[in-house]
N, C-alpha and C positions, 0 to 999 in steps of 0.2 A: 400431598401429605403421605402417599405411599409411600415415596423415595426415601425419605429418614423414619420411617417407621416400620419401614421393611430393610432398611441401611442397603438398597441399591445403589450402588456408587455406578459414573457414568451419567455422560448426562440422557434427561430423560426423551428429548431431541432423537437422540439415536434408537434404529431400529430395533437393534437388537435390546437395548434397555427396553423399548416400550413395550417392546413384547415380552419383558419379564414382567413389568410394571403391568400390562393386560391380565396375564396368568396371574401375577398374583392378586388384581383387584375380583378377577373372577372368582378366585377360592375362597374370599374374604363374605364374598354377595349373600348373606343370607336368603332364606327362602322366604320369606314372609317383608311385608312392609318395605320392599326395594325403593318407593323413592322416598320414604323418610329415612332412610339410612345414607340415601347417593347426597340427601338434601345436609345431613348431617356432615358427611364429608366435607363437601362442598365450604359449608360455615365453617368449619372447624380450619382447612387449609384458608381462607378470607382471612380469620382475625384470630385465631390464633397458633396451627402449623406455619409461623411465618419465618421467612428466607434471608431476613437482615434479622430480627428479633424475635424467635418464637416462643412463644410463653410457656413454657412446657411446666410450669407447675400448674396450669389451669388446664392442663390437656388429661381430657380425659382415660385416654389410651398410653398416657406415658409412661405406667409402669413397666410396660413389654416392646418401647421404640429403642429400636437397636441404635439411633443415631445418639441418643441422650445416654446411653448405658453407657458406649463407647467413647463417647464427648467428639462425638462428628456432626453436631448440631450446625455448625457453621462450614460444615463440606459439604454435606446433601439437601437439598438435588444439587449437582454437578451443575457448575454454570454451561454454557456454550464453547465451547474450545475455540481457538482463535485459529482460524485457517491460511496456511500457508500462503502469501500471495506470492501471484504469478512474477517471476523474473524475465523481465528484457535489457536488452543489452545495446547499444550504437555507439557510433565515434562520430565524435563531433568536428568537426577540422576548423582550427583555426589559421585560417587564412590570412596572412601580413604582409603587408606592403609600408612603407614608410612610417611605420607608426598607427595606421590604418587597420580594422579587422572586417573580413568580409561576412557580413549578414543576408541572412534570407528572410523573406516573408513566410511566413510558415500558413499551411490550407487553412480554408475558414471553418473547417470543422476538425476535432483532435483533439490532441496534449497541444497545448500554448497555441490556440486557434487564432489566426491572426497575427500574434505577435512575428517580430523581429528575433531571431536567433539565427547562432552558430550553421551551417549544414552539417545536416545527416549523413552518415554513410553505413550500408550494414558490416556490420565486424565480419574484421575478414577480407573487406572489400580494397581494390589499390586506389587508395588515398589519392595518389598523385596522377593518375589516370582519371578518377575522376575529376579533379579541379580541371584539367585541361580539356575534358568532353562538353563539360559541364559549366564552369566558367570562362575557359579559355585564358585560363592562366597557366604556363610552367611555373613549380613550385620543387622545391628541395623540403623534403620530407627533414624534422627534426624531432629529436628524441620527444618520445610519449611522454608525455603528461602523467601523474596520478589518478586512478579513474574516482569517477565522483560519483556516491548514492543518491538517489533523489527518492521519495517515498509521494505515491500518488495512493485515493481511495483504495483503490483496485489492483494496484500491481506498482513492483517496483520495478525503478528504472536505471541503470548502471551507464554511466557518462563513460567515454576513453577520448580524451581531449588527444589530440594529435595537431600539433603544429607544423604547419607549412609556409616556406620564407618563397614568396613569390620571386621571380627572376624575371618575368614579362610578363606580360596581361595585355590582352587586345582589348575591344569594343566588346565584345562580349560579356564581360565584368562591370560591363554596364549599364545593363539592360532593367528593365524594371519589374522589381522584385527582388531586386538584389541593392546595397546598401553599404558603402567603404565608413565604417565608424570610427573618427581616433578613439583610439583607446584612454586618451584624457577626458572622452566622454563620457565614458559607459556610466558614469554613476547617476547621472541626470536619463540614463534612455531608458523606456520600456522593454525591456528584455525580461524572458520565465528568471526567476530567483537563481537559479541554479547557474545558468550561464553569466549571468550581472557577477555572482561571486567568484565563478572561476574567472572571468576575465579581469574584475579586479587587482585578484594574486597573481593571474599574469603580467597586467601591468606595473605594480610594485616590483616584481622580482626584473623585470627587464628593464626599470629606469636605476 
């Protein structure tokens, strides 16, 4: 009830606000009878200083709340401010062969734990160097993809799809953990949301 009766804008969360909001609950403290007064507060912010509805014609203090004079009744207290999240960034490679994309089992703990997806590569990284260390496929690199946002709790995620037209593949590409899926399939597979939809628009636009 401080915050709109003292019109502290800011939410009361942050430091610096609370330590206005302290300073002024301390100058307020009368000398005499402090817990019927803290007790008083208290009730007064429960059922009637309230944050969706406040009833400010039964408030006893409302003739000098700066939030009701100014009609900021429904701005203070400052909610929570919504915190930036964290950005990350991969490229994904889609790997083809005949109609085929090549999947990975992804660790059993992470983002899509388990699941069946694209490989990883960190931005940056030579695409095509990896598929050959790495699956033992040469591949020709083809034009990027549009990058794709994905939004997780905690941090966003930025796709760079990068396609790769296999030219040979050994035994390698074959190993287990790894997965050649037609592309007529993907709508039936378990794959994270994000790559089931980019590889569908890449199957439409290539058939």
């Amino acid at each position: 009830m401080l915050t709109p009766h003292g019109g502290v804008a800011g939410f009361p969360g942050d430091p610096k606000v609370e330590r206005r909001l302290w300073e002024r609950a301390e100058a307020l403290l009368p000398r005499r009878e402090i817990e019927t007064y803290t007790q008083a507060l208290m009730d007064l912010g429960a059922t009637v200083c309230l944050r969706a509805r406040p009833k400010c014609d039964a408030c006893p203090v409302a003739q000098d709340c700066i939030a009701r004079r100014e009609g900021r009744t429904d701005e203070l207290p400052a909610p929570r401010p919504n915190r930036p999240l964290p950005q990350r960034a991969v490229t994904v490679l889609l790997v083809e062969r005949k109609g085929e994309v090549l999947l990975e089992r992804r660790p059993s703990t992470g983002v899509w734990s388990g699941l069946w997806s694209l490989p990883e590569l960190e931005r940056g990284g030579d695409a095509a160097a990896h598929c050959r260390f790495r699956f033992g496929v040469i591949v020709s690199l083809q034009p990027a993809l549009p990058p794709i946002e994905h939004r997780f709790t905690h941090f966003r995620l930025t796709l760079h799809p990068q396609p790769c037209a296999v030219r040979s593949a050994g035994s390698q590409a074959e190993e287990p953990g790894l997965l050649w899926l037609p592309l007529t399939d993907v709508s039936g597979a378990a794959l994270p949301a994000p790559i089931k939809k980019l590889l569908r628009e890449h199957a439409q636009s290539a058939s």
